[in-house]
Backbone atoms as SQL, in Angstrom:
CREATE TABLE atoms (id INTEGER PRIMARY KEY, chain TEXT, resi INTEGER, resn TEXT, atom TEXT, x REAL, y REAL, z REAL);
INSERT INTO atoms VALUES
  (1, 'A', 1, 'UNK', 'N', 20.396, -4.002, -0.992),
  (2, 'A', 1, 'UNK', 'CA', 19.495, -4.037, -2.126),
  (3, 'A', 1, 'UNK', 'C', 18.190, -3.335, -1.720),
  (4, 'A', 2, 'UNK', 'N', 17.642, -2.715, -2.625),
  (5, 'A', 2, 'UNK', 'CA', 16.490, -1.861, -2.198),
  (6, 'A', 2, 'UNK', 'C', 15.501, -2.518, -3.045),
  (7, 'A', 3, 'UNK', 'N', 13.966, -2.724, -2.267),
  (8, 'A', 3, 'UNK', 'CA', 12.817, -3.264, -2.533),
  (9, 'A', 3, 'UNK', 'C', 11.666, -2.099, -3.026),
  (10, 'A', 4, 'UNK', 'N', 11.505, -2.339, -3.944),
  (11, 'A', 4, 'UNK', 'CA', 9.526, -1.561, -4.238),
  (12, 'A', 4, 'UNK', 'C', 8.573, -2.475, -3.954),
  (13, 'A', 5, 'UNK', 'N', 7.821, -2.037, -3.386),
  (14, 'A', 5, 'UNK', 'CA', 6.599, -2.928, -2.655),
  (15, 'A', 5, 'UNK', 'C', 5.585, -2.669, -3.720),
  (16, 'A', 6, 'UNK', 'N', 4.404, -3.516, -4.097),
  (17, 'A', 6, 'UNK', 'CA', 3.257, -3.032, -4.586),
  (18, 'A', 6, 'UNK', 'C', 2.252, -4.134, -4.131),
  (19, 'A', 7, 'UNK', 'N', 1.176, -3.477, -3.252),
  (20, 'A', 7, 'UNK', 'CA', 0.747, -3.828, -2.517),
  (21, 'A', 7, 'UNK', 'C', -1.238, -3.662, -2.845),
  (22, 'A', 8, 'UNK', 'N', -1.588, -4.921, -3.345),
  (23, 'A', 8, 'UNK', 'CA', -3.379, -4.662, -3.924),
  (24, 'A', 8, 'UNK', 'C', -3.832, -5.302, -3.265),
  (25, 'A', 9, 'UNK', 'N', -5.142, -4.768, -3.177),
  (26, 'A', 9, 'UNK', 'CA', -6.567, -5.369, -2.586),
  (27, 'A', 9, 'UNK', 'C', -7.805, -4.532, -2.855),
  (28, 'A', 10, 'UNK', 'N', -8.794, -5.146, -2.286),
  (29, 'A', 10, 'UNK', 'CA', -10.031, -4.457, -2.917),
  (30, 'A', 10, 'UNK', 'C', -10.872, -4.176, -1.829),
  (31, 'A', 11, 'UNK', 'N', -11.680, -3.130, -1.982),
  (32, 'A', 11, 'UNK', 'CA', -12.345, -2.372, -1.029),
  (33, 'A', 11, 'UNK', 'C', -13.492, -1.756, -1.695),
  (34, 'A', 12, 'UNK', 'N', -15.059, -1.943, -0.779),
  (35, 'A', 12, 'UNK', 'CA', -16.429, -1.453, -0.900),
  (36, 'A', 12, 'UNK', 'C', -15.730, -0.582, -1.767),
  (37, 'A', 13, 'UNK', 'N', -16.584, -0.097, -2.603),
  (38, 'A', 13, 'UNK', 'CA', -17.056, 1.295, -3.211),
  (39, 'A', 13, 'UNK', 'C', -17.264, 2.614, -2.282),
  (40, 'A', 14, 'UNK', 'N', -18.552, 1.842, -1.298),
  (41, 'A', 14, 'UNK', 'CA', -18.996, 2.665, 0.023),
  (42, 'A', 14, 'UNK', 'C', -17.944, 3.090, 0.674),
  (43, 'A', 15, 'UNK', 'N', -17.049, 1.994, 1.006),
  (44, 'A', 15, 'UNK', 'CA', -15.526, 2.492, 2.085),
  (45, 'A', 15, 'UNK', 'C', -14.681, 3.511, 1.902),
  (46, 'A', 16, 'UNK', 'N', -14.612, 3.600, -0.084),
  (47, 'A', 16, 'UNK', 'CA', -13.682, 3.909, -0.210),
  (48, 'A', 16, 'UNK', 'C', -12.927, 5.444, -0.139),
  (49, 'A', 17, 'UNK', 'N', -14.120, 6.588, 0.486),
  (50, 'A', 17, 'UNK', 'CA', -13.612, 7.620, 1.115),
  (51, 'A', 17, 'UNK', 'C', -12.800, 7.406, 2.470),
  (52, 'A', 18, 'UNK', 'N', -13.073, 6.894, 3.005),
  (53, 'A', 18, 'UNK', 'CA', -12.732, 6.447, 4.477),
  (54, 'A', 18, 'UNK', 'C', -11.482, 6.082, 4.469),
  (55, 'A', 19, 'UNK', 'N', -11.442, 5.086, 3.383),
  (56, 'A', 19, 'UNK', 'CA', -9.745, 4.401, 3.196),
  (57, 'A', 19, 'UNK', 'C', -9.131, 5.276, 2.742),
  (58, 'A', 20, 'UNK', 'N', -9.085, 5.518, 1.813),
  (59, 'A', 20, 'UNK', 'CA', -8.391, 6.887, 0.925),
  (60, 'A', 20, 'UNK', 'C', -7.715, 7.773, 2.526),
  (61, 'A', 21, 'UNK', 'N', -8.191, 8.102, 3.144),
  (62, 'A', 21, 'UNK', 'CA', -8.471, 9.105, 3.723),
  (63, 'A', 21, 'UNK', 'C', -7.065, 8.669, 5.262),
  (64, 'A', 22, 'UNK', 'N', -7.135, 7.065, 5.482),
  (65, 'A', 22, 'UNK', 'CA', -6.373, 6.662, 6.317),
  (66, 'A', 22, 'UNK', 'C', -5.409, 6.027, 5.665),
  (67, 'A', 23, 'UNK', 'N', -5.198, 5.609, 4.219),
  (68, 'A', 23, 'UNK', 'CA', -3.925, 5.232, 3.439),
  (69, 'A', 23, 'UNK', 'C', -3.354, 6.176, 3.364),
  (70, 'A', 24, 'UNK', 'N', -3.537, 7.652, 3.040),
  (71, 'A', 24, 'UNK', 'CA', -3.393, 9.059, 2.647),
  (72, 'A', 24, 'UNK', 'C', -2.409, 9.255, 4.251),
  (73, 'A', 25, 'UNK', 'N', -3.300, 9.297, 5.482),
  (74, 'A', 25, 'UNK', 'CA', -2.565, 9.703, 6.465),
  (75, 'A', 25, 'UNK', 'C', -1.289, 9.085, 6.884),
  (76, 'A', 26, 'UNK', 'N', -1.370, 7.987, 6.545),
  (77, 'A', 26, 'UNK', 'CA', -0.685, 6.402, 6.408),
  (78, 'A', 26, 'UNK', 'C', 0.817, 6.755, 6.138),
  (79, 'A', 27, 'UNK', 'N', 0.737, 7.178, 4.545),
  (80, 'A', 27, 'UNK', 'CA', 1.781, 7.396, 3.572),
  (81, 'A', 27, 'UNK', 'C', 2.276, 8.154, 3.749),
  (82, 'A', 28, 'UNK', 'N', 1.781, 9.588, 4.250),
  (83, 'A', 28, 'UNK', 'CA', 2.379, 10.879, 4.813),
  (84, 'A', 28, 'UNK', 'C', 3.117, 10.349, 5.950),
  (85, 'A', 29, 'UNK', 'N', 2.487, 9.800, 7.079),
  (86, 'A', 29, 'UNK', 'CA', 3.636, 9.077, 8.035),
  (87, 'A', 29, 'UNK', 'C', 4.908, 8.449, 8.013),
  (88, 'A', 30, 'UNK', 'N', 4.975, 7.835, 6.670),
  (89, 'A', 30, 'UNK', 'CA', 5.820, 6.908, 6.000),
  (90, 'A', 30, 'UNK', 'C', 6.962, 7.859, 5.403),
  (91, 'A', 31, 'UNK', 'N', 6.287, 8.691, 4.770),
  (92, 'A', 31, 'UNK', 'CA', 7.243, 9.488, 3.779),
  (93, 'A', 31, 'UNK', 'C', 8.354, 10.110, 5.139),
  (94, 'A', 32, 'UNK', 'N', 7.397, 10.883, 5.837),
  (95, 'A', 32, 'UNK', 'CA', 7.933, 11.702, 6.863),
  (96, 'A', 32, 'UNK', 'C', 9.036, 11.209, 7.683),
  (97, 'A', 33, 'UNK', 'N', 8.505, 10.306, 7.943),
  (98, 'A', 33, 'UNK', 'CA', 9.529, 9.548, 9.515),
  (99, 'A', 33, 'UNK', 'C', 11.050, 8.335, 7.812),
  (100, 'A', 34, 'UNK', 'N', 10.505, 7.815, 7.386),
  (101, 'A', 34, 'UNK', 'CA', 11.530, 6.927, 6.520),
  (102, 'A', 34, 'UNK', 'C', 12.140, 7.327, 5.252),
  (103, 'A', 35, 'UNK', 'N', 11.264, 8.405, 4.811),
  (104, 'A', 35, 'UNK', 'CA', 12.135, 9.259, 3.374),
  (105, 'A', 35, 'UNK', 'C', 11.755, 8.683, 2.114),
  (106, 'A', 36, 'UNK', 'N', 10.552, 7.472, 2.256),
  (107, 'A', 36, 'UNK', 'CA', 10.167, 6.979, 1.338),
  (108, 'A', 36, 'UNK', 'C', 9.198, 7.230, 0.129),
  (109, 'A', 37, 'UNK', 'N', 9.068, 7.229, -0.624),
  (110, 'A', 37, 'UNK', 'CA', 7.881, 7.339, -2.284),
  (111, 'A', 37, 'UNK', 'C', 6.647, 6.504, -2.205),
  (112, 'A', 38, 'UNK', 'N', 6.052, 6.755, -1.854),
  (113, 'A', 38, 'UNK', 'CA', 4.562, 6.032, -1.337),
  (114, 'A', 38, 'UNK', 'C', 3.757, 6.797, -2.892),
  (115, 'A', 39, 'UNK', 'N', 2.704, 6.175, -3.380),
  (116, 'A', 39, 'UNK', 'CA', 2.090, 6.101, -4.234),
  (117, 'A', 39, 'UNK', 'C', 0.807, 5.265, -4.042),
  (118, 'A', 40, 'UNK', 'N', -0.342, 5.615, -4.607),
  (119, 'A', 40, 'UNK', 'CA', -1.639, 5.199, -4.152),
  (120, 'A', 40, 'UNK', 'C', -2.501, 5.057, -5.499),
  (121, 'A', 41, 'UNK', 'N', -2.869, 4.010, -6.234),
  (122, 'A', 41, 'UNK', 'CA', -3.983, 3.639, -7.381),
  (123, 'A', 41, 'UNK', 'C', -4.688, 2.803, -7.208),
  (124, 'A', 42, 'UNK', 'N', -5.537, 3.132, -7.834),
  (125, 'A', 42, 'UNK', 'CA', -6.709, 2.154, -8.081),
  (126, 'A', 42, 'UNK', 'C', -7.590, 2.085, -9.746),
  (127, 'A', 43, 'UNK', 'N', -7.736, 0.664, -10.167),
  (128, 'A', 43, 'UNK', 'CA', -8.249, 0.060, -11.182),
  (129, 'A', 43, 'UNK', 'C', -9.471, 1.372, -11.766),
  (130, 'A', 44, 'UNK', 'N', -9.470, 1.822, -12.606),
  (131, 'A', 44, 'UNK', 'CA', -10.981, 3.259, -12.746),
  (132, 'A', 44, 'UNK', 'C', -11.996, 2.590, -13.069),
  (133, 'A', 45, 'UNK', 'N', -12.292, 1.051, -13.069),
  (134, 'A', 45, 'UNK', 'CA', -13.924, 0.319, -12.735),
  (135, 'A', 45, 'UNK', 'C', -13.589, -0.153, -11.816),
  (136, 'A', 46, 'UNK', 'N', -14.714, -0.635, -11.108),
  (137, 'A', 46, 'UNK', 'CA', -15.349, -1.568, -10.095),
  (138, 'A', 46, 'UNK', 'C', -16.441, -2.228, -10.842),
  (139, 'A', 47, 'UNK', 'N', -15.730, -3.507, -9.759),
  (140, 'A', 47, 'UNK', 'CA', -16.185, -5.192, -10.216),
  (141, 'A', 47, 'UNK', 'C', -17.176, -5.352, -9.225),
  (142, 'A', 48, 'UNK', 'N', -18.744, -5.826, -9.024),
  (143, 'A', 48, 'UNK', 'CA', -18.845, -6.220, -7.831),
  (144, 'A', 48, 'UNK', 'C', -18.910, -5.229, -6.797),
  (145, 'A', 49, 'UNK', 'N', -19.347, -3.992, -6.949),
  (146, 'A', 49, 'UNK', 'CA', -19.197, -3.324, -6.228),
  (147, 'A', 49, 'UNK', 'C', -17.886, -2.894, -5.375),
  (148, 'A', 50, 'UNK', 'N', -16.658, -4.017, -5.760),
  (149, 'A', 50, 'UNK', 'CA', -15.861, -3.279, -5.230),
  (150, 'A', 50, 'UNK', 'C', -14.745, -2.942, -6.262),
  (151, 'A', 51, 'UNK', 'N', -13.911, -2.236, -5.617),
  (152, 'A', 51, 'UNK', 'CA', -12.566, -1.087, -6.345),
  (153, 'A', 51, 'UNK', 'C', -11.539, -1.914, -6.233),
  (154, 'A', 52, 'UNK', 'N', -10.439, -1.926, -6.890),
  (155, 'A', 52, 'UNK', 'CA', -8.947, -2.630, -6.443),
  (156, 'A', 52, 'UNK', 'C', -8.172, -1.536, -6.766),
  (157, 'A', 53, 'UNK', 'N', -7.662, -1.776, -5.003),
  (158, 'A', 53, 'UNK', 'CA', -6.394, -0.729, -5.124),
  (159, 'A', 53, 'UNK', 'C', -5.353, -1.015, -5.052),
  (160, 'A', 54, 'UNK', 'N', -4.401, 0.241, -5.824),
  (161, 'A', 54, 'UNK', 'CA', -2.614, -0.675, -4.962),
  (162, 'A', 54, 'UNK', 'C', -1.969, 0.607, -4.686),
  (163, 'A', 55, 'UNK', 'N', -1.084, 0.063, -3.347),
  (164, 'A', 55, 'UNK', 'CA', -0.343, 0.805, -2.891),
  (165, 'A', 55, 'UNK', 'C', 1.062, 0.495, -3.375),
  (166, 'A', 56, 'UNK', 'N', 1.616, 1.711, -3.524),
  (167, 'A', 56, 'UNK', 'CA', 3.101, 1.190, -4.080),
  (168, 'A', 56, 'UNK', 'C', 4.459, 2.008, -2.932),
  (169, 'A', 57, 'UNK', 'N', 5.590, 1.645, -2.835),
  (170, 'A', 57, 'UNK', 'CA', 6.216, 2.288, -2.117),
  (171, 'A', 57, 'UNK', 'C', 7.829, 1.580, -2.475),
  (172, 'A', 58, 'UNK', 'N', 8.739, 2.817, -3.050),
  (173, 'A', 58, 'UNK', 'CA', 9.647, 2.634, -3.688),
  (174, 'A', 58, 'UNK', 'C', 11.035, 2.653, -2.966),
  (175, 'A', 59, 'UNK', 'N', 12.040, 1.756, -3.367),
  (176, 'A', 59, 'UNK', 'CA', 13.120, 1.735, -2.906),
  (177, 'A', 59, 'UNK', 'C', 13.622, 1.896, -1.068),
  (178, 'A', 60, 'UNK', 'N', 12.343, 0.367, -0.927),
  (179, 'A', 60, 'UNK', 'CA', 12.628, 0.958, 0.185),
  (180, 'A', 60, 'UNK', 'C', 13.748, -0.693, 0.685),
  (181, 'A', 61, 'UNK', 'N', 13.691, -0.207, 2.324),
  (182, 'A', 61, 'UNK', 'CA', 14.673, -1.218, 3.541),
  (183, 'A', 61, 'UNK', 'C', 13.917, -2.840, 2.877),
  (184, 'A', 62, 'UNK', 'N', 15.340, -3.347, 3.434),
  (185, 'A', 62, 'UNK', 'CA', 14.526, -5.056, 3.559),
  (186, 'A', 62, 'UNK', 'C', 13.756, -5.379, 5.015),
  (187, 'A', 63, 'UNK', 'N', 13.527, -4.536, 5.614),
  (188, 'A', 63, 'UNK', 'CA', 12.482, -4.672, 6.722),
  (189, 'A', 63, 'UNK', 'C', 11.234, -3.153, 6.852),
  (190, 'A', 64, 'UNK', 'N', 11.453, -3.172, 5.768),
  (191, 'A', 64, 'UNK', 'CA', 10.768, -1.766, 5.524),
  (192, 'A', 64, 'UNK', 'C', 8.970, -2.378, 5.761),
  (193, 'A', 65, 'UNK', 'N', 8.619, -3.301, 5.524),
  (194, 'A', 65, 'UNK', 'CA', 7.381, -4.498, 5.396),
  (195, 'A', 65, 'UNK', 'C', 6.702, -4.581, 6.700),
  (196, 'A', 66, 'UNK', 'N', 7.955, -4.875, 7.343),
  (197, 'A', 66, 'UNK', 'CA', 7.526, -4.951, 9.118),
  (198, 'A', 66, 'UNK', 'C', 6.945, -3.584, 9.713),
  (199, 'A', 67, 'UNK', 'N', 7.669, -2.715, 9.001),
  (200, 'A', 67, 'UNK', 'CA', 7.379, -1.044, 9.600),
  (201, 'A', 67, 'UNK', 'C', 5.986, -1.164, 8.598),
  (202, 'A', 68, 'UNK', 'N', 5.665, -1.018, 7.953),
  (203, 'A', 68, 'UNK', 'CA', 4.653, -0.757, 7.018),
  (204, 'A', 68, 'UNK', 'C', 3.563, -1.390, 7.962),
  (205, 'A', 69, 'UNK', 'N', 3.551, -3.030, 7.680),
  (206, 'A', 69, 'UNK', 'CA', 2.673, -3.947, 8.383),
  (207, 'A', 69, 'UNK', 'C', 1.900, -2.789, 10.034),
  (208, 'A', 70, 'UNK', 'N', 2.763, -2.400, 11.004),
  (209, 'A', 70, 'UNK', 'CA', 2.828, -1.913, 11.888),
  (210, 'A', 70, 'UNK', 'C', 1.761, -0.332, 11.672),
  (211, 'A', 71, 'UNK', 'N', 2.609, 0.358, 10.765),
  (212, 'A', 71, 'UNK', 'CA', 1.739, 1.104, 10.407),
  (213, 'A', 71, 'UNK', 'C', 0.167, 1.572, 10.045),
  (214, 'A', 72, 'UNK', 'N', 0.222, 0.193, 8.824),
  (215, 'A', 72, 'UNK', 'CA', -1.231, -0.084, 8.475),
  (216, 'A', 72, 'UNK', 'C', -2.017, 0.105, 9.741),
  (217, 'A', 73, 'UNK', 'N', -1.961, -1.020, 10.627),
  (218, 'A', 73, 'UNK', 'CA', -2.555, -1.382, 11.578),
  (219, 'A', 73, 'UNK', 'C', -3.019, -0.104, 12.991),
  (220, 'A', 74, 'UNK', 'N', -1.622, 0.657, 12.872),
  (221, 'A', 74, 'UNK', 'CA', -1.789, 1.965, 13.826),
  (222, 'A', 74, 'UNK', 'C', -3.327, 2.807, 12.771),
  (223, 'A', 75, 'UNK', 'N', -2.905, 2.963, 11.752),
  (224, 'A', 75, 'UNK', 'CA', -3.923, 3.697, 10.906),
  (225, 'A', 75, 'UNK', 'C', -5.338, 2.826, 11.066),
  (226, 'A', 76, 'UNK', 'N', -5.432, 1.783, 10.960),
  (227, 'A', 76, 'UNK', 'CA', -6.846, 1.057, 10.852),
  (228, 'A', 76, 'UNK', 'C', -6.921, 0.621, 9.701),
  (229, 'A', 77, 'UNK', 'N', -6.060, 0.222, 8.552),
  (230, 'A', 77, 'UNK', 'CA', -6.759, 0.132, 7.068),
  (231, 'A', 77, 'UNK', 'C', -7.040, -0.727, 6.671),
  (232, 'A', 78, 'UNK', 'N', -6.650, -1.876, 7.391),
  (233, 'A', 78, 'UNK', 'CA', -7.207, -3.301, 7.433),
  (234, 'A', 78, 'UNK', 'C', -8.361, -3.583, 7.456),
  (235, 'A', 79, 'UNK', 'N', -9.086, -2.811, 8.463),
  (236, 'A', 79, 'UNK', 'CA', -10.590, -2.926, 8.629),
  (237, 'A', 79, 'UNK', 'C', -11.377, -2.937, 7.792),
  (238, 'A', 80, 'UNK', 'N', -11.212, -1.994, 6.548),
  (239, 'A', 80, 'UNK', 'CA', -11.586, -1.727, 5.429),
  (240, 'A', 80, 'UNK', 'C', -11.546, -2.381, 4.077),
  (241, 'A', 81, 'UNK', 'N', -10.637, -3.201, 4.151),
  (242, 'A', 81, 'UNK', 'CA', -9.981, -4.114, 3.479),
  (243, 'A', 81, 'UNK', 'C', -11.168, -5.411, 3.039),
  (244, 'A', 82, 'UNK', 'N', -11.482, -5.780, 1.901),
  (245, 'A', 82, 'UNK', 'CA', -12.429, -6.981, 1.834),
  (246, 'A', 82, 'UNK', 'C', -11.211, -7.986, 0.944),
  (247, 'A', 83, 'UNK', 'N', -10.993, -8.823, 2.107),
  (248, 'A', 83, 'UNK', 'CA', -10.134, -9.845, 1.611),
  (249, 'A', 83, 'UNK', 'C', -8.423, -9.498, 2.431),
  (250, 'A', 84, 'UNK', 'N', -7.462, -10.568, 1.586),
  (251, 'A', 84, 'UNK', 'CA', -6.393, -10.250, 1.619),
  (252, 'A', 84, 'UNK', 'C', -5.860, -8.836, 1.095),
  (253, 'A', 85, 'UNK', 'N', -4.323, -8.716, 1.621),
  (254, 'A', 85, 'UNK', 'CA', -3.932, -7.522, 1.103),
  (255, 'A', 85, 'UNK', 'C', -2.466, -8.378, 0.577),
  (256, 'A', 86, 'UNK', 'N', -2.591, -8.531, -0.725),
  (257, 'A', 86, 'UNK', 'CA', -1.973, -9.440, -1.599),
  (258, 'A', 86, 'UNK', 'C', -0.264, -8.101, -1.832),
  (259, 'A', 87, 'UNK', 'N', 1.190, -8.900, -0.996),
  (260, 'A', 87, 'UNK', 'CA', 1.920, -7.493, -1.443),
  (261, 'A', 87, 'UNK', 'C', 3.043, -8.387, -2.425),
  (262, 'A', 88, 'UNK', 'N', 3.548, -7.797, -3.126),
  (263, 'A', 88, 'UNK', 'CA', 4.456, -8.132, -4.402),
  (264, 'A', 88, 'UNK', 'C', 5.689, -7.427, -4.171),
  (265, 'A', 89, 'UNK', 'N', 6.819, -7.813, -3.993),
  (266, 'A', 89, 'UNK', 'CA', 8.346, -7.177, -4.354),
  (267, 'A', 89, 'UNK', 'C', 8.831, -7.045, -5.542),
  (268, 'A', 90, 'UNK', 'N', 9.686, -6.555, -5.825),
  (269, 'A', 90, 'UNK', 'CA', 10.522, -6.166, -6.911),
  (270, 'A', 90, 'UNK', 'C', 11.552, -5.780, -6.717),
  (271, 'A', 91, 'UNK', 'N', 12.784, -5.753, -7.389),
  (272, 'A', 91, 'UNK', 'CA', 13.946, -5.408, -7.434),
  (273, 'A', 91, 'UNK', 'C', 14.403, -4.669, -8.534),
  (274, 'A', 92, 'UNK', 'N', 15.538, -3.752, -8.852),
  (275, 'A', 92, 'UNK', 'CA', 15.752, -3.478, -9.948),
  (276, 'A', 92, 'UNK', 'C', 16.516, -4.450, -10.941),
  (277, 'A', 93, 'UNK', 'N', 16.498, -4.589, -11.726),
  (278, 'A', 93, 'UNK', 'CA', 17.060, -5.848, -12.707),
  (279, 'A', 93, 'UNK', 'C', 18.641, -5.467, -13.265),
  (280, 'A', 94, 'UNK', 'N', 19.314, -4.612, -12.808),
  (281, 'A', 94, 'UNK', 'CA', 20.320, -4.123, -12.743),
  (282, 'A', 94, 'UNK', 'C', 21.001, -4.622, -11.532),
  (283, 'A', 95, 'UNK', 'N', 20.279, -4.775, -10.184),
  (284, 'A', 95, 'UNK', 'CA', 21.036, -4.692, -8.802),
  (285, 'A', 95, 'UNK', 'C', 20.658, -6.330, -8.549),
  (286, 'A', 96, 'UNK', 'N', 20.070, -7.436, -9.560),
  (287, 'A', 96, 'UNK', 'CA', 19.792, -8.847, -9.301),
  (288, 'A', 96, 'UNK', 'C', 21.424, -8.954, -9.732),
  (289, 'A', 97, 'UNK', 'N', 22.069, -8.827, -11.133),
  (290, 'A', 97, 'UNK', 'CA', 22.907, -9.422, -12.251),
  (291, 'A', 97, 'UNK', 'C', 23.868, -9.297, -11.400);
């Protein structure tokens, strides 16, 4: 069964070249080495000075999470991060029935 991840949290305003910039390198890593659909949004206001973003990444492994997790962390994007990084699964509703 294949998983889409979508993955939000929120980040400074100030940060948010910086992040962009190491989610970006992040996802290119991802795509490259696993063959995966990485996708990157964010909310077009900010609350509070900060932005909410989400990362999305499609059809991927059931340990695809662990590689990701790993990743993040090689990149730094955590650092940047204000708060949790809240991630959500999904399935296709065809491949549950």
């Amino acid at each position: 069964m294949l998983i889409d991840l979508y993955i939000y949290y929120r980040v400074r305003e100030d940060d948010a070249p910086h992040l962009v910039a190491r989610v970006q390198r992040m996802q290119t890593e991802l795509r490259q080495n696993l063959n995966v659909t990485t996708s990157l949004k964010r909310r077009p206001l900010a609350e509070d000075g900060l932005q909410t973003w989400m990362e999305i990444y499609s059809a991927t492994s059931a340990d695809f999470q662990t590689t990701l997790d790993a990743t993040a962390a090689k990149h730094d994007v955590l650092s940047l991060i204000q708060g949790k990084r809240h991630v959500e699964q999904f399935v296709d509703v065809l491949s549950c029935a």
